[in-house]
C-alpha positions in Angstrom: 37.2 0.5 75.8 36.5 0.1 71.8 37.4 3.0 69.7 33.4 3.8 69.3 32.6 3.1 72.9 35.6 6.3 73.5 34.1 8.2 70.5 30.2 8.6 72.3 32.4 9.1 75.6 33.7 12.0 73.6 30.4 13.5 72.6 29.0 12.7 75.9 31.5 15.0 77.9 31.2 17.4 74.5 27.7 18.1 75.5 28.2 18.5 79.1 30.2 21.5 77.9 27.7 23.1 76.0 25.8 26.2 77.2 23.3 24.6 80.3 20.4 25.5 78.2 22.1 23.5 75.2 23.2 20.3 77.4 20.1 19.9 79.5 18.5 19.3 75.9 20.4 16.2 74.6 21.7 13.2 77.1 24.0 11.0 75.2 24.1 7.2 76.4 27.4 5.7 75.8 26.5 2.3 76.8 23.8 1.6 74.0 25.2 4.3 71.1 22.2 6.7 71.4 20.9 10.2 72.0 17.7 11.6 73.7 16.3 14.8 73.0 14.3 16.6 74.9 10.1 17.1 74.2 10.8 21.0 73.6 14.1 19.9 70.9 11.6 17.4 69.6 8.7 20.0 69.4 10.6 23.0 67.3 12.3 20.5 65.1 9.3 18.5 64.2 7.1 22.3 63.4 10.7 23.4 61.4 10.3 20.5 59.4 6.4 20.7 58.9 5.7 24.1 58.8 6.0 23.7 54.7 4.3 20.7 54.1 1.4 22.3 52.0 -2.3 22.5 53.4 -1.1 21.5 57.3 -0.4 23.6 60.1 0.7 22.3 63.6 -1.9 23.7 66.7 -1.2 23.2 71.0 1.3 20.4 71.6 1.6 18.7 74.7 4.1 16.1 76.2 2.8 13.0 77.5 5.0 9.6 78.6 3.8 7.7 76.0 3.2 10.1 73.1 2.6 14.1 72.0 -1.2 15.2 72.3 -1.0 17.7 69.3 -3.7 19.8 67.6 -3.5 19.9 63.5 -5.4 21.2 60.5 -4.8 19.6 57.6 -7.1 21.2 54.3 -9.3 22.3 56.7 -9.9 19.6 58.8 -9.0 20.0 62.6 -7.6 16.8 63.9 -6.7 16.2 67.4 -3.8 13.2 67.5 -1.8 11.6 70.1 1.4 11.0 68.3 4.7 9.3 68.9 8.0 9.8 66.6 9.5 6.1 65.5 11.5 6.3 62.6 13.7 8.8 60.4 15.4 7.6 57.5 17.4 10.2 55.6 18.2 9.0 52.2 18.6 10.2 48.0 18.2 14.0 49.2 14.6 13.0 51.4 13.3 12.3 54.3 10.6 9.7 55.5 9.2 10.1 59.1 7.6 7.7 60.8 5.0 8.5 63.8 2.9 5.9 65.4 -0.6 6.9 66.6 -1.4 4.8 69.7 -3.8 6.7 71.3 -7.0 9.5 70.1 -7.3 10.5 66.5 -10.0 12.5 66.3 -12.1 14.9 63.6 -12.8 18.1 66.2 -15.2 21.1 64.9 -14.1 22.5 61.5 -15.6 24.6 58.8 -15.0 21.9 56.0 -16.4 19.0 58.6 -20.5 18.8 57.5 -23.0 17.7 60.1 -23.4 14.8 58.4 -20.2 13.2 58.3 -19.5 14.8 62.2 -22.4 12.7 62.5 -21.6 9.4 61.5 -17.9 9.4 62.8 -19.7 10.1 66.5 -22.1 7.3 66.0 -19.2 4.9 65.3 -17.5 5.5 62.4 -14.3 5.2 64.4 -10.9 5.3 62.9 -11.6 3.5 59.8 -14.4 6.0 58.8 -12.2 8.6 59.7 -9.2 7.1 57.5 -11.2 7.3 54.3 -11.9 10.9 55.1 -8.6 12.1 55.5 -7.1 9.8 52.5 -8.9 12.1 50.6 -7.7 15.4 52.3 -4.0 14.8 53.4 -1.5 16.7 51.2 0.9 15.4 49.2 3.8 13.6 51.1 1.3 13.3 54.3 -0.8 10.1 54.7 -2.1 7.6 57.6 -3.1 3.8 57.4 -5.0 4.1 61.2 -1.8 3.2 62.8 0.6 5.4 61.4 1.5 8.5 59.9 3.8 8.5 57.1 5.1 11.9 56.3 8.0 12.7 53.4 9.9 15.7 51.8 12.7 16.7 50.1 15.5 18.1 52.5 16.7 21.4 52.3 19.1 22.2 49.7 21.4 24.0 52.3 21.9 24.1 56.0 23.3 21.3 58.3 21.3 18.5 57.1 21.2 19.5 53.4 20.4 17.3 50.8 23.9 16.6 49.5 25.1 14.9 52.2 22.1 12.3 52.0 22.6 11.6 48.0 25.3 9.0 48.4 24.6 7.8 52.2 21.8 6.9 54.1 20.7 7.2 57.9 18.0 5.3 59.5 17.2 6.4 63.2 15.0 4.2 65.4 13.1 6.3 68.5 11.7 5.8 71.4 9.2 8.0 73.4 9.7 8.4 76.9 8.8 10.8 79.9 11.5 12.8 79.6 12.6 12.8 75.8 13.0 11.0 72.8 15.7 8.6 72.6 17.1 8.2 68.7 19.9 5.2 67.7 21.2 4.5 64.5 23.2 0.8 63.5 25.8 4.1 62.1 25.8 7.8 62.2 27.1 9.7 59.2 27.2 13.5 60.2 26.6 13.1 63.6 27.7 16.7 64.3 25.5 17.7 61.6 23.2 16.7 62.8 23.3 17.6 66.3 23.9 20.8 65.0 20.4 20.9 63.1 19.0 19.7 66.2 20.5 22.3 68.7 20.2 25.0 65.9 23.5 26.5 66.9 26.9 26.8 64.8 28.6 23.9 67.0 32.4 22.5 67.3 32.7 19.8 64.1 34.0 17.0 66.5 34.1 16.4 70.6 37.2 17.1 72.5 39.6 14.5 71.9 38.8 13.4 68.7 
């Protein structure tokens, strides 16, 4: 066994030992060098790291196998998405997250839509119609091209992800939506305890046993 393939062996026992309601929420897989979190981790984290992007707030969320069905308001506009998370990269004190949209993005009843435009997006506006609306709504560091959102900050200037540790090094994370979580792998993965840490939101060991 290499000395990475004993290191995710490591983490994987680790987490076994974790508090049940702490383990049944992250599954590491030795084999292929990833980690799956589950749809609730994936949930709080993703409205933690929205809830201060400026003029959107996050509605109902709902897990499906191939993507979150999840309400939003952005400036006004209430937007009913199916959503899936594909890529994090964590680099120069920012982040960049990726979600695909492969399913319903939709304009529901809001006080800023007018009859008019409701109107035309029913009658076949579709998602092109609907992209030139919300290009000129979405707040700053939000934006969709009718396949994908793109959304970007700055990361916190403390706390177990700060942005310190991402001036110098970067981390790209690849995911993948399934029915029971979201699996994330990385070609590396500086501050893995960090980040584990962010993710469980508990004060955690720094390295798995044997290390």
């Amino acid at each position: 066994m290499s000395g990475a393939s004993r290191w995710w062996e490591s983490a994987r026992e680790w987490v076994g030992k974790l508090p049940s309601g702490l383990s049944g929420q992250v599954t590491v897989d030795v084999a292929r060098k990833r980690v799956r979190l589950s749809h609730a981790r994936v949930e709080a984290l993703a409205r933690k790291a929205l809830k201060d992007v400026k003029a959107l707030s996050v509605g109902e969320w709902a897990y499906g196998p191939r993507a979150y069905d999840v309400r939003l308001e952005v400036s006004g506009w209430k937007l009913r998405v199916e959503v899936a998370l594909e890529r994090l990269e964590l680099a120069s004190g920012r982040y960049h997250l990726t979600l695909l949209t492969p399913g319903r993005v939709d304009l529901e009843e809001s006080r800023a839509a007018s009859a008019l435009v409701q109107g035309v997006l029913r009658l076949g506006g579709g998602k092109a119609a609907l992209r030139a609306l919300l290009d000129q709504v979405m707040p700053k560091g939000l934006s969709w091209d009718g396949q994908r959102f793109q959304v970007s900050g700055a990361l916190p200037k403390e706390g177990a992800v700060s942005a310190r540790l991402f001036e110098s090094s970067s981390l790209v994370v690849n995911a993948e939506h399934d029915a029971d979580g979201v699996w994330l792998s990385a070609e590396a993965w500086p501050g893995l305890m960090d980040l584990m840490q962010a993710a469980l939101s508990v004060d955690l060991p720094r390295k798995p046993p044997g290390t």
